[in-house]
N, C-alpha and C positions, 0 to 999 in steps of 0.2 A: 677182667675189666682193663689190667693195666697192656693187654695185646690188643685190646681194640682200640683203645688212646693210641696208642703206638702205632699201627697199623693206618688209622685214620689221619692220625698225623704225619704221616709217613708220607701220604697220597696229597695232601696240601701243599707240603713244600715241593711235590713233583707236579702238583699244577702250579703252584708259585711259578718252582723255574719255568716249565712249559710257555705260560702268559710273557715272562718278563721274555723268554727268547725273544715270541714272536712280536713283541714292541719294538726291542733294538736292531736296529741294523745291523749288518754282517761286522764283527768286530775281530778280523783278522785279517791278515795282510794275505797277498795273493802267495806271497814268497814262505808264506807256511803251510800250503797245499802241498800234501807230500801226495797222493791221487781221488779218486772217486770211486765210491765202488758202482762199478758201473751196471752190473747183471740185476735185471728186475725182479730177481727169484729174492733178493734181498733186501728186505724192506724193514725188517727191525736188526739190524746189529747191534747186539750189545755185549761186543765180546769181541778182542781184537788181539790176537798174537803173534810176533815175528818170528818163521819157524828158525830154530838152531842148528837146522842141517843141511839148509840152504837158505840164505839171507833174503833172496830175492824175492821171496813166496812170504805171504801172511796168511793165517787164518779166522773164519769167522763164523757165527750162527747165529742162524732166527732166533729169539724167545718162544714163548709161548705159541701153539698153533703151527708149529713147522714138524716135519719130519726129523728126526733123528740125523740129519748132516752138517757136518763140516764144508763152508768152501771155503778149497785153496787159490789164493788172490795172487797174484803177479803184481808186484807193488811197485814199479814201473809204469804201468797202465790200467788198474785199479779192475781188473778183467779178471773174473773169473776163470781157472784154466783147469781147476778139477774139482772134485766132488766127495769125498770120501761119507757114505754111509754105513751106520752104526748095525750090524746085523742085530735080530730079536730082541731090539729097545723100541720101548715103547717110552715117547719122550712125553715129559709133562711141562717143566718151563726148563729149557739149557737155555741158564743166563750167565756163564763163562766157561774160559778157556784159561787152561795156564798149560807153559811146555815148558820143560826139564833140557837141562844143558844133556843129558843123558841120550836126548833125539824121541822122546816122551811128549805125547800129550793131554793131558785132561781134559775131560770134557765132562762139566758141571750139571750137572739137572737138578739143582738146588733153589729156584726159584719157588715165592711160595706168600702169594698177596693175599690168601687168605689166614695163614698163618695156623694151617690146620694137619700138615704133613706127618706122622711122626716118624720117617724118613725121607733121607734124600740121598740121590745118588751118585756118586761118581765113578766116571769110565775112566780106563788107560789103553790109550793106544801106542802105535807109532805115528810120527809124525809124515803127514801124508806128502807124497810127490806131486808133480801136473799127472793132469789124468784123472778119469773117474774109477773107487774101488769100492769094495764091500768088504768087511772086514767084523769079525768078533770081537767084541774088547772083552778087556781084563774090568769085574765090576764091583764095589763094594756099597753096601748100605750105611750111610751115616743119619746117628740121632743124637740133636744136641740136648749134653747132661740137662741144662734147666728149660725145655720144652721148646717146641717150633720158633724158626723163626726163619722173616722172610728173607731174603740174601743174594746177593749179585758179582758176588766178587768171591774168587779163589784164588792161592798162590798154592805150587808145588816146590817142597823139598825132595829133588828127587836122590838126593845124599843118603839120605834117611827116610827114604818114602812115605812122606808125611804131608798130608793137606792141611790146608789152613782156610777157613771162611769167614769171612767180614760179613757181618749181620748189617742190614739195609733197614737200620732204625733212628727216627727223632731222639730217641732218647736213652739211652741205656747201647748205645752201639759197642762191639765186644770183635772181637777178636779169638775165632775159634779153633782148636789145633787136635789131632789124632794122635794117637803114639805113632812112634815110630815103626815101619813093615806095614802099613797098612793094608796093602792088596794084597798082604797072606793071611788077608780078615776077609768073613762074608758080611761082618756087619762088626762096623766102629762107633763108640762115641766121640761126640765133638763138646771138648771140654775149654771152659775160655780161662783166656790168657793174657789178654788183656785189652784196654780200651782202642775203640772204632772212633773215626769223625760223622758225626750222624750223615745219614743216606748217604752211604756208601753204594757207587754206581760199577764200581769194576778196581784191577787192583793189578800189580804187576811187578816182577823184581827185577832189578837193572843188573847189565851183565857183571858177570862175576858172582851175583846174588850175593852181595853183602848188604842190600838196602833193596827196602821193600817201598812200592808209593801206592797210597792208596788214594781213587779221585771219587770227587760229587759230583753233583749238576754244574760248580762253578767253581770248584779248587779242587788241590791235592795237599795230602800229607806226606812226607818222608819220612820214612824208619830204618833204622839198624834192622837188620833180618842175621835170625831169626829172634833176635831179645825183644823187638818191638818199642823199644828207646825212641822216642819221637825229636826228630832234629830240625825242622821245616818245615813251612808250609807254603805254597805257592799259587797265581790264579790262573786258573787256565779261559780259554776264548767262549765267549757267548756260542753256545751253540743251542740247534734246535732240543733237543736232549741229549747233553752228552749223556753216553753209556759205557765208553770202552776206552780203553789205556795199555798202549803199550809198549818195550823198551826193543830198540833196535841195536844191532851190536857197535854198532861205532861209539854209543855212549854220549852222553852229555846234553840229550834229549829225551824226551818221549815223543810218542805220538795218540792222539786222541780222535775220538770218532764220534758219532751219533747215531741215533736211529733216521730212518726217512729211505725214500727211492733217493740213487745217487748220490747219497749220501758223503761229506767229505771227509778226509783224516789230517789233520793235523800238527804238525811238530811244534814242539814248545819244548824251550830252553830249560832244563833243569837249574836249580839255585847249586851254588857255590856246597859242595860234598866234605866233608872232611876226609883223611884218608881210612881204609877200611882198619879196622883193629887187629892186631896179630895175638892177643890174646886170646888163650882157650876158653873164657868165661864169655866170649861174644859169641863162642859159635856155640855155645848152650842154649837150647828154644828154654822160652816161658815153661815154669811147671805147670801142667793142668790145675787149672783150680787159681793160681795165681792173676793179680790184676793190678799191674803195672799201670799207671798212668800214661794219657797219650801226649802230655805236657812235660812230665819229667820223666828221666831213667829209672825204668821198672825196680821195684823193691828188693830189697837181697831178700837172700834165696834163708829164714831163720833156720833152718837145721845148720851151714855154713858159717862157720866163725870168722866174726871181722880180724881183718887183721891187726896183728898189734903194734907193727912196728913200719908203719910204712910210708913212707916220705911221698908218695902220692896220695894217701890219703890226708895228707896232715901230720902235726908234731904229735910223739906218742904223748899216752893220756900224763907218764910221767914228768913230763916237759911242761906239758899245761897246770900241773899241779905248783912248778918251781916259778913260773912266769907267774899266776896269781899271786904267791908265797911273795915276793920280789916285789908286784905291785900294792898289794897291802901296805909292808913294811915301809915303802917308799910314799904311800900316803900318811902313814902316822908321822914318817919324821918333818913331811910338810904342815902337818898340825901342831907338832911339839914347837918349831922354830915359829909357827906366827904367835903359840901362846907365849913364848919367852920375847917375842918384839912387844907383843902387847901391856909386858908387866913393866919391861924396861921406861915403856910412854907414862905409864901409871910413877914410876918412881922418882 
């Protein structure tokens, strides 16, 4: 019962957004047109990536009802220039893409509005050139530990070859992660790790991959990658359905897209970043099973002992013990002088 709530309610806030687009006017400026995608083969994008081995090129694909391809975009003129299909897949919904600094890309078939799958798949390619190819990927079966769910959004660690899926839910949205080596598995669990912003539409890590953003129909999140520490949140531009997000290397933007023919992309200013952390405790992912909140800094890790002495956390616990000791004694001797004023008024 509680996946059909979910589920149903899932579909409400995506005709909410749908409706409220199509009331508002266009609410972007022309100067955030970054192009159009202009080829008519493309009519649902919900999936949008700048490739990492050559800047110029993006990639995209259908949802549901398409073949098994990736196009490669020329984002200069929002044109089509190649085609890369997926040999012996048989696709069900690919509703993202994530690429790896590695020259790596995912290609997601994780979609799933009936909430009935109990796998989903993800491919590894390379990341394609102009040109049309045909090509084998590298494939693995994922099933999430507490049962189906529906999903839009993927990031890759390709440090650690490790996926990650944002569940596309009202309520209970989660954040899901594989061990580590994945693609030398035929079949991985997806174990969460911590909290989603409900209807999660697509998701993307900004270069360097120290920070992950994940967007809806009408904002985005920002997170520490891979702890999932939430630091931000930001609104992005009315579109007819936004679906897809992504980070370009020059940094300090995204770009955002829709579904529709001709469809536009958009850049939007990222919020003020803090710098990335040089400690070894950020670049530790969430333990499976773990669930960090997406409002504060995930929970320490209980088998790891706090520290005791450490001036970033605070005065040790012995300090605090001498500071109360101090203010006690310093409240009894405010008591003992107003009783002796009071006796002196008496005498």
């Amino acid at each position: 019962m509680r996946r059909i709530t979910t589920a149903a309610g899932t579909g409400l806030v995506a005709a909410w957004a749908l409706a409220a687009a199509a009331a508002m006017p266009s609410a972007y400026a022309d100067d955030r047109l970054v192009f159009r995608l202009q080829s008519p083969d493309i009519t649902e994008s919900s999936s949008l990536v700048v490739s990492t081995v050559d800047p110029s090129l993006a990639y995209t694909a259908n949802d549901s009802g398409d073949l098994p391809v990736v196009y490669v975009i020329d984002t200069a003129t929002g044109s089509v220039v190649g085609r890369m299909t997926l040999e012996g897949v048989d696709a069900v919904d690919i509703e993202a893409l994530a690429g790896g600094e590695d020259g790596t890309l995912i290609v997601a078939d994780i979609g799933d509005n009936d909430i009935a799958r109990t796998t989903v798949t993800a491919y590894r390619v390379r990341q394609p050139v102009r040109g049309d190819t045909v090509v084998s990927p590298e494939a693995v079966k994922l099933a999430y530990a507490d049962g189906p769910r529906d999903a839009e959004s993927v990031l890759y660690d390709d440090t650690a070859d490790r996926i990650y899926v944002v569940s596309k839910e009202l309520v209970g949205a989660s954040v899901y992660a594989t061990a580590p080596g994945v693609f030398a598995r035929e079949r991985a669990p997806l174990q969460r790790v911590a909290d989603a912003p409900p209807v999660a539409t697509d998701a993307t890590l900004l270069p360097g991959g120290d920070f992950a953003v994940v967007r809806t129909y009408g904002s985005a999140a920002v997170y520490r990658f891979p702890s999932f520490e939430h630091l931000s949140n930001f609104e992005l531009p009315v579109l007819k359905q936004g679906e897809s997000i992504a980070a370009p290397p020059r940094g300090g933007k995204v770009w955002v897209g829709t579904e529709g023919k001709r469809s536009p992309v958009l850049a939007v200013p990222l919020p003020q970043l803090p710098p990335p952390r040089a400690s070894p405790s950020t670049s530790t992912p969430p333990s499976p099973g773990a669930t960090p909140s997406t409002t504060a800094p995930p929970r320490a890790d209980p088998s790891t002992p706090a520290p005791e002495d450490s001036e970033a956390d605070g005065p040790p616990s012995g300090q605090l013990v001498l500071v109360g000791l101090g203010f006690a004694i310093a409240l009894l001797l405010v008591v003992a002088v107003i009783s002796v004023a009071r006796r002196r008024r008496h005498t």
